[in-house]
C-alpha positions in Angstrom: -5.6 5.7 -30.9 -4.9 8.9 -28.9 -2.0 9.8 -26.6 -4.4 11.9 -24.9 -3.6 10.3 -21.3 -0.3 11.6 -21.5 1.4 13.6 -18.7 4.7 15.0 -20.6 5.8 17.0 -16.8 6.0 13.3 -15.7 8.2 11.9 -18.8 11.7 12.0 -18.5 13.3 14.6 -21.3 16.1 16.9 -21.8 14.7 19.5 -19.5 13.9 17.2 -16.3 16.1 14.2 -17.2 18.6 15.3 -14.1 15.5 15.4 -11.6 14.6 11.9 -12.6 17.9 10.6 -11.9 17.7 12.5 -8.3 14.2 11.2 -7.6 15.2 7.6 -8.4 18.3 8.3 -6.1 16.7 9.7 -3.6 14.6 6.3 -3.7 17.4 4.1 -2.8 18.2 5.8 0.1 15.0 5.1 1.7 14.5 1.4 3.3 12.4 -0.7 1.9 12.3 1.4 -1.7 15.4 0.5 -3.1 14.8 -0.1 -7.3 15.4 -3.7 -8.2 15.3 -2.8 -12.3 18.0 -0.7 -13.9 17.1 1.7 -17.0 19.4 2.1 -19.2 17.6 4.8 -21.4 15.0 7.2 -19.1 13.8 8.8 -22.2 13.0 5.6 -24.4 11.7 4.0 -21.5 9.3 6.7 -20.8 8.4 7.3 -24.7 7.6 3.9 -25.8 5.9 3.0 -22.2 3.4 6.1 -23.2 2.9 4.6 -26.4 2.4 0.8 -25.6 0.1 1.6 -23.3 -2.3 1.6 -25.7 -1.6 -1.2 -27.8 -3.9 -4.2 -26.7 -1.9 -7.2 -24.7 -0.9 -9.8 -25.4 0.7 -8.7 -28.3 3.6 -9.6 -30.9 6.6 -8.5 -32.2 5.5 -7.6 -35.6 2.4 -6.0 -34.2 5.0 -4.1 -31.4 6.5 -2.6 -34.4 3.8 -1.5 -36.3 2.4 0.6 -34.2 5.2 2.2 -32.3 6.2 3.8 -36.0 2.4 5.2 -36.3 4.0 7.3 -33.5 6.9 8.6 -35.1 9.2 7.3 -32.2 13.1 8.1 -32.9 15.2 5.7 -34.3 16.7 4.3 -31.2 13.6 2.6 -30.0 12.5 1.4 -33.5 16.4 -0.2 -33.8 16.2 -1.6 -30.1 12.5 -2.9 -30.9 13.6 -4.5 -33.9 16.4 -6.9 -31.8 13.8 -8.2 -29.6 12.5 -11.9 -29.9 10.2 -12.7 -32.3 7.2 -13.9 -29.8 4.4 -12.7 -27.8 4.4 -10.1 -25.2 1.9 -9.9 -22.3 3.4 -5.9 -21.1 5.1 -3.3 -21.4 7.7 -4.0 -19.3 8.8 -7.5 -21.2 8.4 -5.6 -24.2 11.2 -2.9 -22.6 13.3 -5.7 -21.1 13.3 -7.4 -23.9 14.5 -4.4 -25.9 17.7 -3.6 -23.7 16.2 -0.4 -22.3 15.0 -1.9 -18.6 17.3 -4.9 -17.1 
């Protein structure tokens, strides 16, 4: 599968990390837009949230893991990925909760 749907100007990196932390600060100053989540890892949220979105839900563990290494992802995300529970996954986002990185 491609990553052709990618946006990399709207991925959180090195070069516009600081702008995603104003954005999302910005956001809690404006009623009714406060951000119930906390992410503990803006880059590996953003990398492996590119990347499962193309893996077909509902998904497992095992499978989680097979494919996020197709994609050469750093070893942070295969180490976090590797502590999640052994189950099935319906998202992304119980996949990143799961992981550590969203909570």
């Amino acid at each position: 599968m491609s990553l052709e749907r990618e946006k990399p100007e709207q991925i959180p990196n090195s070069e516009n990390l600081e702008n995603t932390k104003k954005i999302i600060n910005e956001q809690n100053n404006i009623l009714g837009q406060k951000k119930e989540i906390n992410v503990t890892d803006f880059q590996g949220v953003a990398k492996l949230g590119q990347i499962l979105k193309n893996i077909p839900f509902p998904t497992d563990k095992k499978k989680i893991i097979e494919f996020v290494k197709l994609y050469a992802v750093d070893e942070k995300i295969l180490k976090a990925l590797g502590n999640i529970e052994d189950k099935g996954y319906k998202n992304t986002a119980e996949v990143t909760s799961q992981a550590g990185l969203v909570s």
